[in-house]
C-alpha positions in Angstrom: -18.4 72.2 50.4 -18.8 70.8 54.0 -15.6 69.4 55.2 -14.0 65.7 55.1 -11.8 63.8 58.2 -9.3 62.2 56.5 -8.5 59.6 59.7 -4.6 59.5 60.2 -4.7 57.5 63.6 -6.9 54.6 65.3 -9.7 52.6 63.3 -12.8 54.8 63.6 -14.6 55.7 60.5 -14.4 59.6 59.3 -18.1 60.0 59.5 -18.1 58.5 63.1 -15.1 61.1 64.3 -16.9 63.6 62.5 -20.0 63.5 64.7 -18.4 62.8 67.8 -16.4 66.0 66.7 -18.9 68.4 66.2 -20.9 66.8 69.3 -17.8 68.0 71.4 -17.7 71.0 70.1 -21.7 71.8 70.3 -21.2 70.7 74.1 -18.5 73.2 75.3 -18.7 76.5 74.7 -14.8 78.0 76.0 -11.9 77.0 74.2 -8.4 77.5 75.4 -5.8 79.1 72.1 -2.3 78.6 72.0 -0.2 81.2 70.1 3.4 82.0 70.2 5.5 85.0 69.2 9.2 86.5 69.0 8.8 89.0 71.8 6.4 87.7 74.3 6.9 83.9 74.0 4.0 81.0 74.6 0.9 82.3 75.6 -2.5 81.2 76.2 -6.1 82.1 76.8 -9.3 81.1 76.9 -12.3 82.2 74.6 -15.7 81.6 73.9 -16.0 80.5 70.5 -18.9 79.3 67.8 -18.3 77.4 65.0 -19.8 76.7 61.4 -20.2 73.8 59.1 -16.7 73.8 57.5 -14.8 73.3 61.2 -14.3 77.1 61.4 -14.2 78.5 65.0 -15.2 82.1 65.4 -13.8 83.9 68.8 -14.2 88.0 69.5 -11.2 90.0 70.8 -9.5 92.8 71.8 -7.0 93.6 69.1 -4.5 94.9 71.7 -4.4 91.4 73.3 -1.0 89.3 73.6 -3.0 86.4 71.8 -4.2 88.9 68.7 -0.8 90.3 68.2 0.7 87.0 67.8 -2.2 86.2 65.1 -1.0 89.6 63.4 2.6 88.5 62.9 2.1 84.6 63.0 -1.2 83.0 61.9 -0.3 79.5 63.3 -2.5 78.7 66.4 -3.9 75.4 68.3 -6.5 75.6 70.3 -8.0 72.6 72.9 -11.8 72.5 73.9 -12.9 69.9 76.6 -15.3 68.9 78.7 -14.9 68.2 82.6 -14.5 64.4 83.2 -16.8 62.8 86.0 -14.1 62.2 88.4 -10.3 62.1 87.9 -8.9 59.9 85.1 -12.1 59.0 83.8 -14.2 59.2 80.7 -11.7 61.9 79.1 -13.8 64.0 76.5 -11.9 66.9 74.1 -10.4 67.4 71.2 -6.7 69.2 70.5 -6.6 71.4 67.2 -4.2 73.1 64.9 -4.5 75.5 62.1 -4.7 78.9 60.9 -6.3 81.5 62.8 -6.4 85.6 62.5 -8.9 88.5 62.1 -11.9 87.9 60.5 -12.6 90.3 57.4 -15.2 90.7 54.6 -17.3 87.7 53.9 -15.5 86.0 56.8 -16.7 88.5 59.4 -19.9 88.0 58.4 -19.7 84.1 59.0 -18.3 85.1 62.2 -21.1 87.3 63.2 -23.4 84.9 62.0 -22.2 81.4 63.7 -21.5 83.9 66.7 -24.8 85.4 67.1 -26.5 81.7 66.0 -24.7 80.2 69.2 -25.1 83.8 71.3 -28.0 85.3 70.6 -27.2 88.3 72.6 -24.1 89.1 71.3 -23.8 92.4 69.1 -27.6 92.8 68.7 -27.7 96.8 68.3 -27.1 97.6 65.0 -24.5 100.1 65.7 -22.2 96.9 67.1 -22.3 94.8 64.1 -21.7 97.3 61.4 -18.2 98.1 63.9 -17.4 94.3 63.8 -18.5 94.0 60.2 -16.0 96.9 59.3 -13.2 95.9 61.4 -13.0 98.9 63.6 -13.7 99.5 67.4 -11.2 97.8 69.9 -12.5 94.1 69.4 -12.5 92.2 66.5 -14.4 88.6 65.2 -11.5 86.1 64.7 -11.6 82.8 62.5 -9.6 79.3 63.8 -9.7 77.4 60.8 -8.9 73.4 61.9 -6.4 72.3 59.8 -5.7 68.9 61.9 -7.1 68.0 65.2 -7.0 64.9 68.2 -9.7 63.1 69.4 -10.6 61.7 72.5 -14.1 60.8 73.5 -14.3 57.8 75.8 -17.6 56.9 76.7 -18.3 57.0 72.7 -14.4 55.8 71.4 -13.4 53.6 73.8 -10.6 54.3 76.8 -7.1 56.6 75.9 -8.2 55.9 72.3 -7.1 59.1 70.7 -7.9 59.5 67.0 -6.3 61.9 64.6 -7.2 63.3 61.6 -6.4 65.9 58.9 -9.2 68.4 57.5 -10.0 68.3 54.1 -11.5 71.3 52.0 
């Protein structure tokens, strides 16, 4: 079942945020993941990602990277995708989002793969290359982001500093 916005701040109706959502999404194409863990503190980096129908983001890896190790021991994440704004101050465009993210595995990796190579054509087209992500080995790995709550702000379509909040219903 697709997902539902359940609107937690600012008027807008869920249907509304929804589009403007998935419009931001469909217009960047890097997003910048925030993870945290007991030995290497804070950290953050920036990913190419695709997503699916159910607000899933999809990202490829190295395994060994301070981001994927922090997955490993905590799957906690937020992660902020944006647009560059015409000139400074202006028409703000983005979205801030929290979840659950880690390795992709099984059915998973094969939504991964799929919204990946939907978005990226290129990406792991010898056959060789997706039977390694599909199995899990080989230094990379397809990860999942799964948007448990996210921020809003879109101003030419929301209005100005009019940030909107919502949870993520299943």
């Amino acid at each position: 079942m697709p997902y539902q916005l359940e609107v937690t701040q600012g008027d807008w109706p869920a249907e509304e945020l929804r589009k403007g959502v998935e419009g931001l999404l469909a217009e960047s194409m890097v997003l910048t993941l925030a993870t945290a863990g007991p030995e290497h503190g804070p950290h953050a980096n920036l990913a190419f990602y695709a997503f699916d129908e159910d607000l899933v983001l999809y990202f490829v890896s190295e395994r060994s990277t301070r981001h994927s190790l922090h997955l490993a021991e905590q799957a906690r994440a937020a992660a902020t995708v944006f647009l560059p704004p015409p000139a400074f101050g202006e028409q703000l465009r983005g979205l801030q989002l929290a979840g659950r993210a880690g390795e992709a595995w099984g059915r998973h990796a094969e939504a991964a793969l799929t919204a990946y190579q939907n978005r990226y054509p290129a990406f792991a087209q010898d056959a060789e290359v997706r039977a390694q992500f599909l199995a899990g080995g080989g230094a990379a790995a397809l990860y999942r982001f799964q948007v448990e709550e996210l921020t809003a702000v879109d101003e030419p379509h929301f209005g100005r500093r009019h940030y909107l909040r919502a949870r993520v219903r299943r």
